[in-house]
matplotlib code that plots the C-alpha trace (Angstrom):
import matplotlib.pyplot as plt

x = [0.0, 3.1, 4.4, 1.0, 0.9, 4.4, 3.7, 0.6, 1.7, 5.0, 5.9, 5.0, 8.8, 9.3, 5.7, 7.6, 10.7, 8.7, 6.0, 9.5, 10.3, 6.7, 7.3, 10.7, 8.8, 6.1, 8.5, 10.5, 7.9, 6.3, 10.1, 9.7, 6.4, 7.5, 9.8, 7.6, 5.1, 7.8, 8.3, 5.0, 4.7, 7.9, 8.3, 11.2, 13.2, 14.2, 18.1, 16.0, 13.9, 16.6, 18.6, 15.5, 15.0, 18.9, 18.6, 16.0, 19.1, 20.2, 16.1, 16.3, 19.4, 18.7, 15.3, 16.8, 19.5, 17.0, 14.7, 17.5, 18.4, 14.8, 14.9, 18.5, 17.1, 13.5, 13.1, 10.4, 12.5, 15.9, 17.1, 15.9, 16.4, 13.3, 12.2, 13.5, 11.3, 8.2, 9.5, 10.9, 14.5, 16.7, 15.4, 12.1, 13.1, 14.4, 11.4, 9.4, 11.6, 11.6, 8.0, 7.9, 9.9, 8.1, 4.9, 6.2, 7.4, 4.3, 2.1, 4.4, 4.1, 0.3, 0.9, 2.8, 0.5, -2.7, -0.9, 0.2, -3.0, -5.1, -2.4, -2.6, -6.6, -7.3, -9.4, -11.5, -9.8, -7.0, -5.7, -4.1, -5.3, -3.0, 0.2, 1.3, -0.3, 2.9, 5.3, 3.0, 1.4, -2.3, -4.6, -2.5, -3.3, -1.1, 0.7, -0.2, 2.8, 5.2, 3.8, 3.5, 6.9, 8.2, 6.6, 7.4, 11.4, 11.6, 9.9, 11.7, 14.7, 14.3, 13.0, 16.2, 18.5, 17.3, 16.5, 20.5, 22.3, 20.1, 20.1, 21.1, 25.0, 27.0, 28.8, 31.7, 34.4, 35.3, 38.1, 40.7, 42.4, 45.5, 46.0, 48.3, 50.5, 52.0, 54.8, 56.2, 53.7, 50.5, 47.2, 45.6, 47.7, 46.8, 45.4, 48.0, 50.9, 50.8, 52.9, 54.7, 52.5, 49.1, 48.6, 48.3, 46.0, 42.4, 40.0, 42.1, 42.0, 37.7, 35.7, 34.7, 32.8, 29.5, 27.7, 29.5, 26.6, 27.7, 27.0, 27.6, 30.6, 33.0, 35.7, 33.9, 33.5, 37.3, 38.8, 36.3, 37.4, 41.3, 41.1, 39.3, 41.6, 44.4, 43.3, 42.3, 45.7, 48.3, 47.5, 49.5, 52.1, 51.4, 54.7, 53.6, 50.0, 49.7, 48.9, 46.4, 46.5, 47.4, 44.0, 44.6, 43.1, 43.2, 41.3, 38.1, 40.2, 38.2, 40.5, 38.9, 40.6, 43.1, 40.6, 38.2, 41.0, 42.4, 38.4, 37.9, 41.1, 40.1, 36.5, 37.9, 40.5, 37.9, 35.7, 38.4, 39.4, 35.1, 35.9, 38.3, 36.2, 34.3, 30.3, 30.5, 30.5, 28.0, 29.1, 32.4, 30.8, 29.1, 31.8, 33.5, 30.6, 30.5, 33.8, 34.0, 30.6, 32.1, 35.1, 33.6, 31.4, 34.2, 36.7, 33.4, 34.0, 38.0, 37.2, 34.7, 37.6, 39.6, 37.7, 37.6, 41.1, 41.2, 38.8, 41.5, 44.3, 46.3, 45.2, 41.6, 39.1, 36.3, 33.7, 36.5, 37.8, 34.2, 33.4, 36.1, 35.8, 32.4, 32.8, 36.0, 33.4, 31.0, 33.0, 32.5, 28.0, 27.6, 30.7, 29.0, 25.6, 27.8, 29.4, 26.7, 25.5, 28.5, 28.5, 24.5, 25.4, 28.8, 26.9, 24.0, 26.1, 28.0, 24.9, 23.5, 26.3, 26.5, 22.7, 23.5, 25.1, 22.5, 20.9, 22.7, 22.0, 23.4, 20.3, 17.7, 15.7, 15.1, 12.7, 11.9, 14.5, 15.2, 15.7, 14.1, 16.0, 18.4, 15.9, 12.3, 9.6, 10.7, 14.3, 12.8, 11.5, 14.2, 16.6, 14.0, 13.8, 17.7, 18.1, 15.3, 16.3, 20.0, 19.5, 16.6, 19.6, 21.7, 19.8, 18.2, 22.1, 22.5, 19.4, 20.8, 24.4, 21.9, 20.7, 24.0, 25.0, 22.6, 24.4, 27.7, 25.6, 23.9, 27.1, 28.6, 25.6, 25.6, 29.3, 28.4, 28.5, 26.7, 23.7, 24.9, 28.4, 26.6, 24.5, 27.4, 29.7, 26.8, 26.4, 30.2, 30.0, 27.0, 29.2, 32.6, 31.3, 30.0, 33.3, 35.3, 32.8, 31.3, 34.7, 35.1, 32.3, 32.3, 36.0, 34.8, 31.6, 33.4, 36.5, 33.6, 32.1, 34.7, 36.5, 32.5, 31.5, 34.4]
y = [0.0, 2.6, 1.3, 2.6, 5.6, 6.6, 5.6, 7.9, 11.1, 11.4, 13.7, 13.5, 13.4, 10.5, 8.9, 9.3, 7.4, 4.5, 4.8, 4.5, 1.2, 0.0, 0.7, -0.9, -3.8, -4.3, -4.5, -7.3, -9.0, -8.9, -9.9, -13.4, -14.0, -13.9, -16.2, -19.1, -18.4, -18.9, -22.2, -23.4, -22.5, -24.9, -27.6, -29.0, -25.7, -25.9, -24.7, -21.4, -21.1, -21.4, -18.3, -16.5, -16.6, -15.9, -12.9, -12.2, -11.8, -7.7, -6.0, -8.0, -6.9, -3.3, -3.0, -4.5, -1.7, 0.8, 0.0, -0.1, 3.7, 4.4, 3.7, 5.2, 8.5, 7.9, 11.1, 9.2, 5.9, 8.1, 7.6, 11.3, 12.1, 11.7, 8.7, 5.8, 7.3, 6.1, 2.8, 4.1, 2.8, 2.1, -1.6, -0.5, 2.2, -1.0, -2.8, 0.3, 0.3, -3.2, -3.2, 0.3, -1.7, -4.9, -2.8, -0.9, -4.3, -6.0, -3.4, -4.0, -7.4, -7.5, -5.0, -7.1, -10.5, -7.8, -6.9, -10.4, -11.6, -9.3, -9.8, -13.5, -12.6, -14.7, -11.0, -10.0, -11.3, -11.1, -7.5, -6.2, -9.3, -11.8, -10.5, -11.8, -14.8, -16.8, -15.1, -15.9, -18.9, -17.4, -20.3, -23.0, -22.9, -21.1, -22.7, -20.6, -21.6, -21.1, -17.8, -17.1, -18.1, -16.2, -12.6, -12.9, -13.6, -9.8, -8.7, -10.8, -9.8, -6.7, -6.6, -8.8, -6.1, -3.1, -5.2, -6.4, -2.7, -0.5, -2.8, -0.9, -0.6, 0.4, 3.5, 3.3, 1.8, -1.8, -1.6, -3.8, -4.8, -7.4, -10.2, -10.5, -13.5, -13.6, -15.6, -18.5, -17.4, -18.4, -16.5, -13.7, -11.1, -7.7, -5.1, -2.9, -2.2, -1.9, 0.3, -0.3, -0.9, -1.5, -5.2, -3.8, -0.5, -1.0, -2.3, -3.2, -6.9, -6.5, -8.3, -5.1, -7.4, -6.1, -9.1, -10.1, -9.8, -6.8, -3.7, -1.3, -3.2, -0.8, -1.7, -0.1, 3.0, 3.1, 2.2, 5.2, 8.1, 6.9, 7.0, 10.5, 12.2, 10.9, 12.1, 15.5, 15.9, 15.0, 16.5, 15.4, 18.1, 20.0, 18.9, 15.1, 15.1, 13.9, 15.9, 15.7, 14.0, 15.9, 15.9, 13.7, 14.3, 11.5, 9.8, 9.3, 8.1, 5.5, 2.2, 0.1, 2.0, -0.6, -3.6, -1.5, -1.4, -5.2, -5.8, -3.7, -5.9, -8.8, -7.9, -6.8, -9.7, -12.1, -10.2, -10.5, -14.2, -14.8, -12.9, -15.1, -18.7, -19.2, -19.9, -17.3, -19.0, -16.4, -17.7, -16.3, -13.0, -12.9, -13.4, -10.4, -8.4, -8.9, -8.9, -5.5, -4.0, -4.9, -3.2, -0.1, -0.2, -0.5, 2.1, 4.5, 5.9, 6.3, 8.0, 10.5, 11.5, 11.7, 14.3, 16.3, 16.4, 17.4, 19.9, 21.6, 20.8, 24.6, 27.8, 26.7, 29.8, 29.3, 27.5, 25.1, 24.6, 23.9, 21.7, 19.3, 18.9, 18.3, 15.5, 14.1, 13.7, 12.2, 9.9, 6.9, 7.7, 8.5, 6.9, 3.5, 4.1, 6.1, 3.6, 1.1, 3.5, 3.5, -0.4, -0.4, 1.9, 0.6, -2.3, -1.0, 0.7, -2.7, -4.2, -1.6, -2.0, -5.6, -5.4, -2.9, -5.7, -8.0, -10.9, -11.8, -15.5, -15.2, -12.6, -14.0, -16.0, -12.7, -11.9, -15.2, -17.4, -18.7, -15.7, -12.8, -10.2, -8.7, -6.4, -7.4, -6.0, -8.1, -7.1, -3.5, -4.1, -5.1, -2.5, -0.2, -1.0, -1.9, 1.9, 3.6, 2.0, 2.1, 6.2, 6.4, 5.6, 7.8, 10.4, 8.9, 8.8, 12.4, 13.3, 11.4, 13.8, 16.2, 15.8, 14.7, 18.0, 20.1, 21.1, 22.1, 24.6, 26.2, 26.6, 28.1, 30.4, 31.5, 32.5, 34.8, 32.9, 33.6, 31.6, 31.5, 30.5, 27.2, 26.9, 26.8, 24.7, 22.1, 22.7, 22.7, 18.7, 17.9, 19.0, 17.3, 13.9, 13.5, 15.3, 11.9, 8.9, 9.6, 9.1, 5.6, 4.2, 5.4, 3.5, 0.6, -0.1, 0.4, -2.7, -4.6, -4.8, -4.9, -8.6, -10.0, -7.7, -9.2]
z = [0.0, 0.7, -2.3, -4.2, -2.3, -3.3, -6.8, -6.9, -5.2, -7.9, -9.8, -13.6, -14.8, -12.1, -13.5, -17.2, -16.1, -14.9, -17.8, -19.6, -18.2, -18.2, -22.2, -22.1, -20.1, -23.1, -25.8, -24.2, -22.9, -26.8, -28.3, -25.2, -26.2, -30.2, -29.5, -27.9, -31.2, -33.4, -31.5, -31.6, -35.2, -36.2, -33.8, -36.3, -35.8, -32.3, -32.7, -34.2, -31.5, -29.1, -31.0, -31.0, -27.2, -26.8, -28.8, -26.1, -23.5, -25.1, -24.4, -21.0, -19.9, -21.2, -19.5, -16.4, -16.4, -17.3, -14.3, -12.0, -13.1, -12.3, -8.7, -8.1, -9.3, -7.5, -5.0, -2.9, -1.7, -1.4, 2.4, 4.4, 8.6, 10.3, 8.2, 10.4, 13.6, 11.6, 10.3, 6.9, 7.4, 5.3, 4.6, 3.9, 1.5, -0.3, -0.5, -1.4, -4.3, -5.4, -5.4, -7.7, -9.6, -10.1, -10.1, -13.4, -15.1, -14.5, -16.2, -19.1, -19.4, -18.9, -21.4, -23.6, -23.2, -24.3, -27.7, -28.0, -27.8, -30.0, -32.6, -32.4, -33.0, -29.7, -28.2, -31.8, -34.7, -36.6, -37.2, -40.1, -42.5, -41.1, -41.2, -37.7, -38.0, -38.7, -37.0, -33.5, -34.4, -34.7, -34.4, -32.1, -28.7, -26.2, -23.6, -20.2, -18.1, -20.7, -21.5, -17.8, -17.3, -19.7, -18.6, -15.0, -16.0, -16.5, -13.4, -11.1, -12.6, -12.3, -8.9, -7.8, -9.3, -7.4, -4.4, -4.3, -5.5, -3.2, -0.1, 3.3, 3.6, 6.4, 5.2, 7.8, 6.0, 7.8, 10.2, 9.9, 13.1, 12.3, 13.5, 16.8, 18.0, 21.2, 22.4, 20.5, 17.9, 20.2, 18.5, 20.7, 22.9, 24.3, 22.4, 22.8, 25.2, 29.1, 30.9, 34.2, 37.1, 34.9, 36.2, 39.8, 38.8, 40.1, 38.5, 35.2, 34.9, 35.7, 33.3, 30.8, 27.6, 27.1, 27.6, 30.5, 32.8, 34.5, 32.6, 35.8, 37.1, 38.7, 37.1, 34.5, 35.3, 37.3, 33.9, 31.7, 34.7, 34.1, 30.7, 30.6, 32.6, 31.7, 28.1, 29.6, 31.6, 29.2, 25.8, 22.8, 22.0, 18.8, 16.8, 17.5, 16.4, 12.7, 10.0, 7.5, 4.5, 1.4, -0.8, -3.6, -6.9, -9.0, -6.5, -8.4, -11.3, -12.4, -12.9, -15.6, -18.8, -19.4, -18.9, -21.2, -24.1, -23.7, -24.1, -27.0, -29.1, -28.0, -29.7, -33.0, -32.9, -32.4, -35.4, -37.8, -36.9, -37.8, -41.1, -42.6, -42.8, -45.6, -43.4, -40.7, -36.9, -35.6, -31.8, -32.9, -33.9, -30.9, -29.1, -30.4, -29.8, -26.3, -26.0, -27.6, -25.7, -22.1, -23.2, -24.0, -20.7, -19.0, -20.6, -20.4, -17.1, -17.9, -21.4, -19.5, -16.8, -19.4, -21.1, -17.7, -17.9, -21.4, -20.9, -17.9, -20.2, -20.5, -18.5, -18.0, -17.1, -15.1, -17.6, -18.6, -15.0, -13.9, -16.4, -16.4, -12.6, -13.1, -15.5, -13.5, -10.7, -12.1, -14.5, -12.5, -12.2, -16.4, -17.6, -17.4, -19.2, -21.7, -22.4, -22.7, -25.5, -27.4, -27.5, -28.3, -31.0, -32.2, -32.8, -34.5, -36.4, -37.9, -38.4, -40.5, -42.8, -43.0, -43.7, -46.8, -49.1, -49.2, -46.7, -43.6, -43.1, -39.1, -37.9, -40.5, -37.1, -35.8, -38.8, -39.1, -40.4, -44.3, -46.7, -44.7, -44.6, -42.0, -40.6, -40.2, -37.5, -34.7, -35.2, -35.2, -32.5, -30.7, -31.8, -30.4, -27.0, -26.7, -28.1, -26.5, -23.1, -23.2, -24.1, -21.6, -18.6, -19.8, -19.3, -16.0, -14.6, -16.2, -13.8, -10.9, -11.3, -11.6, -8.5, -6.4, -7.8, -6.5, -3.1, -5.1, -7.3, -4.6, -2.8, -6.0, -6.2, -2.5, -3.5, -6.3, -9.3, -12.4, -13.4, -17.2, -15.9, -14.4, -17.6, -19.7, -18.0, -18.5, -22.2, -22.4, -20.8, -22.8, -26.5, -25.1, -24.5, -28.4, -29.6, -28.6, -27.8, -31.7, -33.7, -31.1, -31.8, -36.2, -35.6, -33.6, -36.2, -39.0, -37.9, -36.8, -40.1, -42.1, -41.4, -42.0, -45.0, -47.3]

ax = plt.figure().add_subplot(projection="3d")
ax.plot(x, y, z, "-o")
ax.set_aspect("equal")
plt.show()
C-alpha cells in the first residue's frame, strides 16, 4: 500500500521514467512472447527457436538496467532524517523500491500478453489481415505456463537487481584490526601495550565485555574516569600530532581504462578471426561483440575522466575549469551508461552496414529465419527498445548527477556565481562527450564490419 501511495503522489517526470520502463517492459515482454510463437509455429526448428530466445538476452538486460536507473534516481524511496522514527528505514526504503519496480514491469508485461494476444486474433480477430499470423502462431493454442513463465522472467529480474544494488550498507568503512601473535607465535595477545604498574592499577584486569553480565561493574566505570583524565591531563604536544592527509586528486580516477581497451582488441580480434572462414561461426561473432561492448562499458568511465582532464588541459578559465571537474566527478555515475550506449550503437552501427550488401543469413531468425531479410519488425522491434532503453539511462544517470549535484551549485551560487556560468559549464559537458565517444564508436563499427563484410 506505501508502495501505491508513493507511486501515486510522484511527480510527472518521475511517472515518465517509470511509464519509460513499463514501455521498455512491453517490448520485451512482446520480443519473449515472439519467440515461444515462433516455437509453436515450427516444432522442427528448435536450434531457431533457441537463438530466438537468446537474442531475447540484449532488451532483457537493457530494460533491467533501465529499471535499476529508475529507482536510483527515485526522490520518494531516497534515504531522508526523520524517516527511520516512523518505520521508513533504510530496509524498507528497499522494499518500497523493489516493489515500484516490479509494479512498473508487471504493467508492461500485462501489457505485452494484451498486444500479443489481440495480434494473435485470440481478443477479436486477426488484425491487419493476417500479417502476424505466422510469426505468433495465430490459431494453435497457447501454452499458459510457458507464456506465464516467460513474462514474470523480467519482473523478477528486475526486482532482484534493485532489491541487491540499493540494499542498506553500512557506510563506515570496515576496520581492519591485524592479526596479533604472542609468544612463540601463540594466537591472541593484548590489544596494545601496558605500561609499568598497569597489572596492579584497580579495576584493570575486571571483566569489561559487554555481555559479560555486568553492565555497571565498577571496574567499569574506574577504567572510563582513568582513561578521561588521563586524556584531559596530558594533551598530545602540537609537533607530534599527525597531520592531515594531502587531498589527492586523482582519487576518483576510475581504474577500468586498461581492462576496457584489452576488451575492445580482444572484440575486434575475435571479429576479424570470424571474417576469414568461408560460413561465418556467428558464436564467434558474438563473441566479439560482447567482447567489444564490455570493453567499452568499461573504458566509459575512464574516457569521460579523461575528457575532464582534457577539458582543464592549458590555463583553463572558469567555464572550462568547472566543467572538467564536473565530468572528473561524475565519470564513474555516467561513464558507465555512456558507455553502454556507445557499444549499443557501435553495434547498430556494424549491423546496418552488413545489412547494406544483401541478406545476412546469421540474424535472419530474428525476422523469421530462411531468406528474410536482416531487418524485419521483430528485429525493429528489438533494436527499439535496446536503443530507446539504453538512451533512456543515460539520461536517467544524467538526472541522478543532476541531482547529487545540487548542493555544489547552490554553494557556487551562494558564493556569487553567475547563473549562465553554471548553464554553460553544462552545455560545455553535454558538447565534449559526443566530440570523442562519436569518432570511437564510427571506428569501432566500421572494424567490426569490415572482417564480416568481405
Amino acid at each position: 500500500m506505501l508502495a501505491l501511495r508513493l507511486t501515486r503522489a510522484a511527480r510527472p517526470a518521475v511517472q515518465l521514467r517509470r511509464l519509460l520502463v513499463a514501455a521498455a517492459s512491453a517490448g520485451t515482454g512482446l520480443l519473449l512472447l515472439s519467440s515461444l510463437g515462433h516455437a509453436l509455429a515450427h516444432p522442427e526448428a528448435a536450434d531457431a527457436a533457441a537463438l530466438r530466445l537468446a537474442w531475447c538476452a540484449a532488451p532483457l538486460a537493457a530494460t533491467v538496467y533501465l529499471a535499476l536507473a529508475v529507482a536510483r534516481t527515485d526522490p520518494g524511496t531516497r534515504p531522508r532524517p526523520g524517516l527511520s522514527a516512523v518505520g521508513l528505514g533504510p530496509a524498507r526504503l528497499m522494499a518500497v523500491s523493489a516493489l515500484t519496480t516490479a509494479l512498473s514491469c508487471s504493467l508492461g508485461s500485462l501489457l505485452a500478453l494484451l498486444v500479443f494476444l489481440h495480434l494473435r486474433g485470440d481478443l477479436t480477430g486477426l488484425p491487419f489481415d493476417g500479417a502476424a499470423a505466422g510469426l505468433l502462431a495465430a490459431g494453435l493454442p497457447l501454452p499458459v505456463p510457458a507464456a506465464a513463465t516467460l513474462l514474470t522472467v523480467l519482473p523478477v529480474t528486475a526486482t532482484a537487481a534493485v532489491a541487491v544494488a540499493l540494499r542498506p550498507r553500512d557506510p563506515r568503512p570496515p576496520v581492519r584490526v591485524p592479526r596479533r601473535f604472542g609468544r612463540f607465535g601463540a594466537a591472541g595477545g593484548s590489544a596494545g601495550k601496558e605500561t609499568f604498574g598497569a597489572y596492579g592499577r584497580f579495576g584493570t584486569r575486571l571483566p569489561q565485555a559487554p555481555g559479560d553480565g555486568r553492565p555497571d561493574a565498577p571496574g567499569d566505570r574506574r577504567t572510563a574516569t582513568t582513561a578521561l583524565l588521563e586524556t584531559e591531563g596530558d594533551p598530545p604536544a602540537p609537533e607530534s600530532a599527525p597531520e592531515p592527509p594531502a587531498p589527492d586528486t586523482d582519487a576518483g580516477s576510475p581504474a577500468g581504462l586498461p581492462w576496457g581497451v584489452a576488451l575492445v582488441t580482444a572484440g575486434l580480434a575475435a571479429q576479424a578471426y570470424a571474417g576469414r572462414s568461408a560460413p561465418v561461426p556467428v558464436l564467434t561473432v558474438l563473441l566479439g561483440w560482447l567482447l567489444t561492448g564490455t570493453g567499452l562499458v568499461l573504458a566509459g568511465p575512464g574516457l569521460t575522466h579523461l575528457c575532464g582532464r582534457l577539458l582543464q588541459a592549458g590555463r583553463p578559465g572558469a567555464l572550462r575549469l568547472l566543467a572538467g571537474r564536473g565530468l572528473m566527478a561524475e565519470a564513474a555515475r555516467i561513464g558507465r551508461p555512456l558507455g553502454v550506449v556507445c557499444a549499443v550503437a557501435s553495434a547498430g552501427c556494424a549491423l546496418t552496414a552488413l545489412s547494406g550488401g544483401g541478406p545476412a543469413p546469421a540474424f535472419g531468425p530474428l525476422s523469421g529465419g530462411g531468406p528474410a531479410p536482416a531487418f524485419g519488425p521483430l528485429s525493429a522491434l528489438g533494436a527499439l527498445v535496446v536503443g530507446g532503453a539504453t538512451l533512456a539511462t543515460l539520461l536517467t544517470a544524467a538526472v541522478e548527477a543532476r541531482q547529487y549535484r545540487a548542493g555544489h551549485t547552490a554553494a557556487l551560487l551562494r558564493l556569487g556565481a553567475r547563473p549562465a556560468l553554471l548553464r554553460g559549464a553544462a552545455a560545455l559537458r553535454a558538447a565534449v562527450l559526443p566530440a570523442l565517444f562519436g569518432p570511437l564508436v564510427l571506428a569501432i563499427a566500421a572494424l567490426s564490419a569490415l572482417p564480416l563484410s568481405r
